[in-house]
C-alpha positions as CSV (number, residue, x, y, z in Angstrom):
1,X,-45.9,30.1,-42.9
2,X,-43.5,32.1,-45.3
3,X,-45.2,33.6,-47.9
4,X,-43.8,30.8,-50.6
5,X,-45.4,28.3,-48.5
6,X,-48.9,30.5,-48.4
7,X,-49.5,31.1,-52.0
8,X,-48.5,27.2,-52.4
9,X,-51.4,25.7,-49.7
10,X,-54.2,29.2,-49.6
11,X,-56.9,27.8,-51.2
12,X,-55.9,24.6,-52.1
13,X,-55.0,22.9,-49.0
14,X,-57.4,24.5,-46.3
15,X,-60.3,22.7,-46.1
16,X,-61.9,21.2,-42.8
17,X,-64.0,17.9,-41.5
18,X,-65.2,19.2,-38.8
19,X,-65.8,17.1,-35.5
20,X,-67.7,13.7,-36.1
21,X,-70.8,12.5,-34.3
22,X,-69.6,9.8,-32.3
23,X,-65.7,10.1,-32.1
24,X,-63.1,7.7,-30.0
25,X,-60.0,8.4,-28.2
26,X,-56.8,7.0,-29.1
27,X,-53.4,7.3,-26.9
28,X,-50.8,6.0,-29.4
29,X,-47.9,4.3,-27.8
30,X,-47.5,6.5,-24.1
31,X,-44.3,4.4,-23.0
32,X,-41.9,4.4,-20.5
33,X,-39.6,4.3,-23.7
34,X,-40.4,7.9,-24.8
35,X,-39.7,8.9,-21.0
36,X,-37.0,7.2,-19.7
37,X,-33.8,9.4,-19.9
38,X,-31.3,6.2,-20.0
39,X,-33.4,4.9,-23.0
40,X,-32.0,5.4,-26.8
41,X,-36.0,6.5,-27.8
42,X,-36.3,9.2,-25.1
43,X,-37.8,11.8,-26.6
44,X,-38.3,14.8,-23.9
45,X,-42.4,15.0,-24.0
46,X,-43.6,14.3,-20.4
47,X,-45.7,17.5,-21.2
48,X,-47.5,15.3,-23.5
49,X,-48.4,12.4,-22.0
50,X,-49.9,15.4,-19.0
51,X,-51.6,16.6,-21.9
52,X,-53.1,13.4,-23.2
53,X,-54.0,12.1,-19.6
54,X,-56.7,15.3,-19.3
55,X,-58.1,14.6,-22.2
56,X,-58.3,10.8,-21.8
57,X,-59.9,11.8,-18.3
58,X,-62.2,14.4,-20.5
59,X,-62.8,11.1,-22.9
60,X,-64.2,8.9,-19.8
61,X,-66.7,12.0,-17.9
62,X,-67.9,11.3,-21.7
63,X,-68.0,8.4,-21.6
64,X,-66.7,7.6,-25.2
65,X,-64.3,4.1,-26.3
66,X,-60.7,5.0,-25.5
67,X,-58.2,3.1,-26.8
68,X,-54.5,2.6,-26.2
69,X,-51.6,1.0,-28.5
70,X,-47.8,-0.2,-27.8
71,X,-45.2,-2.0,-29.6
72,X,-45.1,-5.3,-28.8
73,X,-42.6,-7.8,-31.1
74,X,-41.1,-11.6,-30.2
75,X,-37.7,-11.6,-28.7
76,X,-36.5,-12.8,-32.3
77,X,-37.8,-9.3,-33.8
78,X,-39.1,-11.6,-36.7
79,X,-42.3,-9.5,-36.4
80,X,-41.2,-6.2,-36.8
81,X,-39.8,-6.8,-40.7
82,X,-38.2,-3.8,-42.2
83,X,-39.2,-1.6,-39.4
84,X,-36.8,-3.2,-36.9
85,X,-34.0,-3.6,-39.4
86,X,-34.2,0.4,-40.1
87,X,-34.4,1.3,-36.2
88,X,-32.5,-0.6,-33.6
89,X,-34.0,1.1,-30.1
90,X,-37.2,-0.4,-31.5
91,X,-36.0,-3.8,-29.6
92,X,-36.5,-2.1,-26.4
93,X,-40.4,-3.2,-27.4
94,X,-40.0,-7.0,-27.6
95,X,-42.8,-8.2,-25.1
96,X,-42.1,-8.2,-21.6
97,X,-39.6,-5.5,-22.0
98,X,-39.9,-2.6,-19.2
99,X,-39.6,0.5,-21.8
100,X,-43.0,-0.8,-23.5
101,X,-44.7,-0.3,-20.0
102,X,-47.2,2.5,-19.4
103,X,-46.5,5.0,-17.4
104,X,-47.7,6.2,-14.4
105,X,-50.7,7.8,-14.8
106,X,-51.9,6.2,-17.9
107,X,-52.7,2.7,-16.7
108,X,-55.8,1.2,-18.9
109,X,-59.3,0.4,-17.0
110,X,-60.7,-2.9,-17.9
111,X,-63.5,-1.1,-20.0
112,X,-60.8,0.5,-22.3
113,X,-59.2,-1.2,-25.3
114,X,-55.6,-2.2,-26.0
115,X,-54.1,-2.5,-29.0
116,X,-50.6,-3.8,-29.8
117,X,-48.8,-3.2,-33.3
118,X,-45.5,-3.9,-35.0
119,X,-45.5,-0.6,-37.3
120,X,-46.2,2.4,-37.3
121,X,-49.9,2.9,-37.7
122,X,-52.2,1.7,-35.2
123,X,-54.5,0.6,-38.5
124,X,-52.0,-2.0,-40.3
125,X,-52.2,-5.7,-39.5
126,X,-54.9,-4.6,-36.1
127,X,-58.5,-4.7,-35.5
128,X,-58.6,-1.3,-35.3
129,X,-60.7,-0.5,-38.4
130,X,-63.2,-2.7,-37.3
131,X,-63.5,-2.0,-33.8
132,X,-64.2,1.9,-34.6
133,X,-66.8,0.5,-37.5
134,X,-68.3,-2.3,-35.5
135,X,-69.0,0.6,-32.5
136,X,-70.5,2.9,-34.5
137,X,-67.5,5.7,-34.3
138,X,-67.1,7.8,-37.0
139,X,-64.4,9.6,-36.0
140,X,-60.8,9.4,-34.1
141,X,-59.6,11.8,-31.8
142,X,-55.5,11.4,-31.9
143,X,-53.0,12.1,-29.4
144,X,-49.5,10.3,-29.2
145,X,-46.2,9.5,-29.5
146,X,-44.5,10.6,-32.1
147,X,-45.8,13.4,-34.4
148,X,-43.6,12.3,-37.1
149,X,-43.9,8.7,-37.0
150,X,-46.8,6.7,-35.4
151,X,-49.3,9.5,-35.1
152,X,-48.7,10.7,-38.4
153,X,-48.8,6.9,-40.2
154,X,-52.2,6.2,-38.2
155,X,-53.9,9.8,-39.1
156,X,-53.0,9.1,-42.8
157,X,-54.5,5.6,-42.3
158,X,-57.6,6.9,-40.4
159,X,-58.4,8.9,-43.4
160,X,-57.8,6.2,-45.5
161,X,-60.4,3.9,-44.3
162,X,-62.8,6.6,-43.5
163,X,-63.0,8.5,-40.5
164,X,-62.7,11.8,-39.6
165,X,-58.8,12.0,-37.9
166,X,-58.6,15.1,-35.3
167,X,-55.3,15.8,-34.3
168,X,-55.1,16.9,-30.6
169,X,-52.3,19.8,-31.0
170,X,-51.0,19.5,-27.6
171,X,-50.9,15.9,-26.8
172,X,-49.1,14.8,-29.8
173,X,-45.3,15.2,-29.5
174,X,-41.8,15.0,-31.0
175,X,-37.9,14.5,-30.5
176,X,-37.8,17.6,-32.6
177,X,-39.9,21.0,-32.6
178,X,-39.3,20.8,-36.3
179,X,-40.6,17.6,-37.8
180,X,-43.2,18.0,-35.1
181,X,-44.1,21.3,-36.5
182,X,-43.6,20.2,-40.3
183,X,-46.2,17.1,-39.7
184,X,-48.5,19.0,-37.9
185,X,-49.0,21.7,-40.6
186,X,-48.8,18.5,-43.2
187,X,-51.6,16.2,-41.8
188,X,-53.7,19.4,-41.4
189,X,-53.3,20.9,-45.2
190,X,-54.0,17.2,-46.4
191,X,-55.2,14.5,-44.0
192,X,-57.3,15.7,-41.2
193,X,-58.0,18.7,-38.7
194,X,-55.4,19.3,-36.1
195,X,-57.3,20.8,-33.0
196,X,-56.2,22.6,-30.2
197,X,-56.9,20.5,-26.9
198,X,-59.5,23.4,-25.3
199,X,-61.3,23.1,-28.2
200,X,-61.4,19.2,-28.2
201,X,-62.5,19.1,-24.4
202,X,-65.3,21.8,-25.1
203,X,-66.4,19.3,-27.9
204,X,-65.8,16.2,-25.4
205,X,-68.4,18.2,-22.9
206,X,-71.1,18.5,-25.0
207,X,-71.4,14.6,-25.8
């Protein structure tokens, strides 16, 4: 931080939740989009999805709900409102379409939850609120796709309705190191506590 940026946050936005006592897992749209090179929404963050796949793996030995989203809109786009008007690529994500496969690796189990959305959070217009209350979870561990966007709209949300959002800091990513960066230091002055992935997997052990 520059020292402008210090004496504006020091004291005012450092405050922390802590880890919760019965958190979930969330992978927030891991697809083939975000890593195919010939696709408009490639976004150069296979060391993500690596990332997030270790801890998902840490999230089963837990044995705690996991839970993955995608994009999923009618061929006519009349779904996706506003959002699909403002970006294009987002048609790649009409149902059926390959870029909203998962990618190898990160196939679902039949015990694990998928959620499919039309914007940006992975709380608007889902069951995903309820799910986390009906089970008991109090908290949501984050990783995804991207830091700027959907990760960010569903960490805001998360707080919103109640539970404690932790930000995995290595298996959240970005087209750019800068908004990535930017959001990152945002959600954690205001929103919720961005965690490095070591620290999350020592939590994930002791559960």
């Amino acid at each position: 931080m520059t020292d402008e940026v210090e004496s504006d946050y020091v004291g005012i936005f450092d405050g922390d939740l802590g880890f919760g006592k019965k958190p979930a897992l969330i992978l927030i749209d891991f697809v083939e989009a975000y890593f195919d090179k010939d696709c408009a929404l490639y976004a150069g963050v296979e060391h993500i999805l690596t990332n997030a796949i270790a801890l998902r793996d840490a999230a089963r030995d837990a044995g705690i709900l996991i839970i993955y989203t995608n994009v999923a809109y009618a061929p006519s786009l009349i779904d996706g409102g506003r959002f699909t008007q403002k970006v294009a690529p987002l048609a790649n994500f009409v149902a059926g379409h390959p870029m909203g496969a998962w990618p190898e690796g990160l196939e679902p189990e039949e015990n694990e939850l998928v959620i499919s959305k039309q914007y940006p959070s992975a709380f608007f217009g889902t069951s995903l609120a309820s799910t986390l209350t009906a089970n008991g979870n109090d908290s949501l561990i984050m990783t995804g796709l991207t830091t700027s966007g959907c990760v960010r709209a569903t960490c805001v949300d998360c707080c919103s309705h109640g539970f404690i959002p932790i930000v995995a800091e290595q298996s959240v990513g970005d087209r750019h190191e800068d908004p990535h960066r930017a959001n990152l230091f945002d959600m954690q002055a205001k929103y919720a506590d961005v965690v490095p992935d070591k620290d999350i997997m020592k939590y994930l052990a002791t559960l």
